[in-house]
C-alpha positions in Angstrom: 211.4 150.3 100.5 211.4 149.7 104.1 214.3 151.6 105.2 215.1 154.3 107.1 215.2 158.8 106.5 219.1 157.9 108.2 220.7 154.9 107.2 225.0 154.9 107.5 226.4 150.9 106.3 229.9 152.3 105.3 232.4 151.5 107.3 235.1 154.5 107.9 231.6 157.2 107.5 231.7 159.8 110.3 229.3 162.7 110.6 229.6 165.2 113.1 225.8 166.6 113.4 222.4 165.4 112.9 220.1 167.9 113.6 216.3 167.3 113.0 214.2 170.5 113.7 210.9 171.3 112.8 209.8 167.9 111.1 206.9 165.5 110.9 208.1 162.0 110.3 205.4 158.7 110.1 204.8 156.0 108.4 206.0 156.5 105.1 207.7 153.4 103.5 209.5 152.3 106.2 206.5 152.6 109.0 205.3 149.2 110.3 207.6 147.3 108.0 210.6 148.9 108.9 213.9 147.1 109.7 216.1 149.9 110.5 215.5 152.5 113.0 214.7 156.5 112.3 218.7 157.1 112.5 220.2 153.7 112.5 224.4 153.4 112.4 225.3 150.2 113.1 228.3 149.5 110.8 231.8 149.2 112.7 233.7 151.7 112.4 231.2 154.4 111.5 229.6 156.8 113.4 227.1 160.1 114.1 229.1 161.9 116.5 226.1 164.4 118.0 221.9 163.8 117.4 219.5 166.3 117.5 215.5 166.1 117.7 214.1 169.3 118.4 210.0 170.5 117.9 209.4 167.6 115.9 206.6 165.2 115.6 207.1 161.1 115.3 204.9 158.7 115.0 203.6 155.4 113.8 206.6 153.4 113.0 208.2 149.6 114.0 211.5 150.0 114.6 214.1 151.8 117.3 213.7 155.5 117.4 217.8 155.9 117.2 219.5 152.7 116.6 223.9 154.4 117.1 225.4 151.4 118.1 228.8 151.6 115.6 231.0 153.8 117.8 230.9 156.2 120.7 228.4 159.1 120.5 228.9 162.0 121.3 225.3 163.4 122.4 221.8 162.8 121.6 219.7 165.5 122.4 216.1 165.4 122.5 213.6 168.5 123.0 209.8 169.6 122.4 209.3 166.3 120.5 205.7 165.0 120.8 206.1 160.6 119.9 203.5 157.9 119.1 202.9 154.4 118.2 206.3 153.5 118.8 208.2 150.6 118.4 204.6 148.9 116.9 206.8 145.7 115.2 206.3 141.8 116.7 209.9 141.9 117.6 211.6 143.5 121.1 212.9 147.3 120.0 214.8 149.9 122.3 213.6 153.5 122.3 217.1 154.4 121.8 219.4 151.8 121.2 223.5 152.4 121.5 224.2 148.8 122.6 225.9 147.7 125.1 229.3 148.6 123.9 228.4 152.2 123.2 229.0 155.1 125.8 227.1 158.2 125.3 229.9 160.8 126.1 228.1 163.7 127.3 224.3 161.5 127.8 221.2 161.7 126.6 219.4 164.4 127.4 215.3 164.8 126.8 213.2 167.7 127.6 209.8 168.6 127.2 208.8 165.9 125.5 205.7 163.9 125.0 205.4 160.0 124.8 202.6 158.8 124.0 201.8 154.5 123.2 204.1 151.9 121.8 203.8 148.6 120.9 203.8 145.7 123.6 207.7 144.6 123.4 209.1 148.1 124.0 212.5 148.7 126.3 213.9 151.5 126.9 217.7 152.9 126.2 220.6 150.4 126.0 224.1 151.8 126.7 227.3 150.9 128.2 227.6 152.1 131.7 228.7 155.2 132.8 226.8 157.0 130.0 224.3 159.8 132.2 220.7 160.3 131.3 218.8 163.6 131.7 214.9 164.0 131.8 213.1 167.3 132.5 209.8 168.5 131.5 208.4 165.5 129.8 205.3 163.3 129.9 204.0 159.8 128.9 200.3 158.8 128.5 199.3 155.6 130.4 199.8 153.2 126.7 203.4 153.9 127.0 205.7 151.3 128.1 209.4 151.0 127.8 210.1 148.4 130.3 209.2 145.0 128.8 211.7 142.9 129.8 215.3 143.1 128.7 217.5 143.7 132.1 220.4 145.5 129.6 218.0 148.4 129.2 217.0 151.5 131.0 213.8 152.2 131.8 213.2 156.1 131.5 209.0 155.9 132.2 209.5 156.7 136.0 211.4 159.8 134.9 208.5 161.0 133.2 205.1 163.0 134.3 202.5 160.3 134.0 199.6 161.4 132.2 196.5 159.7 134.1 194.9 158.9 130.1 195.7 157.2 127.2 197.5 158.8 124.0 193.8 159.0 122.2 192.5 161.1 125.9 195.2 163.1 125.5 195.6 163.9 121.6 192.6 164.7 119.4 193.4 162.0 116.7 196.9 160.5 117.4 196.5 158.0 114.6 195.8 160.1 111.4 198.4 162.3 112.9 196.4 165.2 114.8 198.4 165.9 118.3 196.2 169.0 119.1 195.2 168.9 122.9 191.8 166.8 123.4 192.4 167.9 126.7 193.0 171.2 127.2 193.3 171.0 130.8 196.5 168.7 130.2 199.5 170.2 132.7 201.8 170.2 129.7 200.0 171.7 126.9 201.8 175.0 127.2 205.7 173.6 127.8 205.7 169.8 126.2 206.1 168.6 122.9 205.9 169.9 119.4 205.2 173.2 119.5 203.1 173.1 116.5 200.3 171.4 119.1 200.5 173.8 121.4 197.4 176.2 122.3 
């Protein structure tokens, strides 16, 4: 199928909330084949007004992880996620993509989050100017990139608490889809990420 769990191509479709809470989404159909993002609206004219991600777990997939580039957002809002193997597809993919025409009203916003590896052509967030990002509380292990080349993007790695170790140091099996703590002396294992990993 290789599509996507949120996929708007209607022109005139507007939907006020997304909210995602509590969820493990991976591979499935659309994982390393995937041409649309996780969310991905990109028809003129359409829009998801406010995005949600909240103690959820996602991992192991090729495209963007929000791909809102239609209209003006409202919000996205990221907390206790735990990511992996993202953006794993041959072609250059933005963590969060809005474009360059899109401004993010009231920002993006991510907080106690975990980022672990992505593939090599990662970039960060794309937005029109103006729009205000917001980190606190959040991690990336040392296979993380999100700077690979593409000047239109933001970077939001230095924002982030480094993590001396790679995703499988940190994580007990990262790619069958275990995010217990291999290391248990991890600063974060208490505050960041899905909550389900937490000891």
């Amino acid at each position: 199928m290789n599509n996507a769990p949120v996929r708007v191509k209607i022109t005139g479709v507007t939907i006020s909330n997304m909210f995602f809470d509590n969820c493990q989404i991976y591979e499935m159909s659309f994982g390393a084949g995937s041409t649309y993002a996780i969310i991905s609206s990109t028809v003129a004219g359409s829009v998801i007004s406010n995005i949600s991600f909240s103690n959820s777990t996602i991992y192991n997939y090729a495209n963007s992880f929000i791909a809102q580039s239609a209209s003006t957002t409202n919000s996205i809002t990221i907390q206790n996620c735990t990511f992996n193997q993202m953006e794993i597809g041959t072609t250059v993919r933005y963590l969060i993509d809005c474009n360059t025409t899109n401004t993010v009203t009231n920002g993006v916003n991510i907080s106690n989050c975990i980022f672990g590896s992505t593939g090599t052509l990662t970039d960060g967030i794309r937005f029109l100017g103006g729009t205000s990002l917001t980190v606190a509380g959040s991690y990336c292990t040392n296979d993380y990139i999100d700077n690979h080349a593409t000047p239109t993007s933001y970077t939001v790695m230095a924002r982030f608490t480094p993590y001396a170790g790679a995703s499988t140091a940190l994580f007990t099996s990262p790619t069958t889809g275990d995010f217990t703590f291999k290391d248990i002396a991890f600063a974060g294992a208490k505050t960041a990420g899905d909550p389900r990993w937490k000891q």
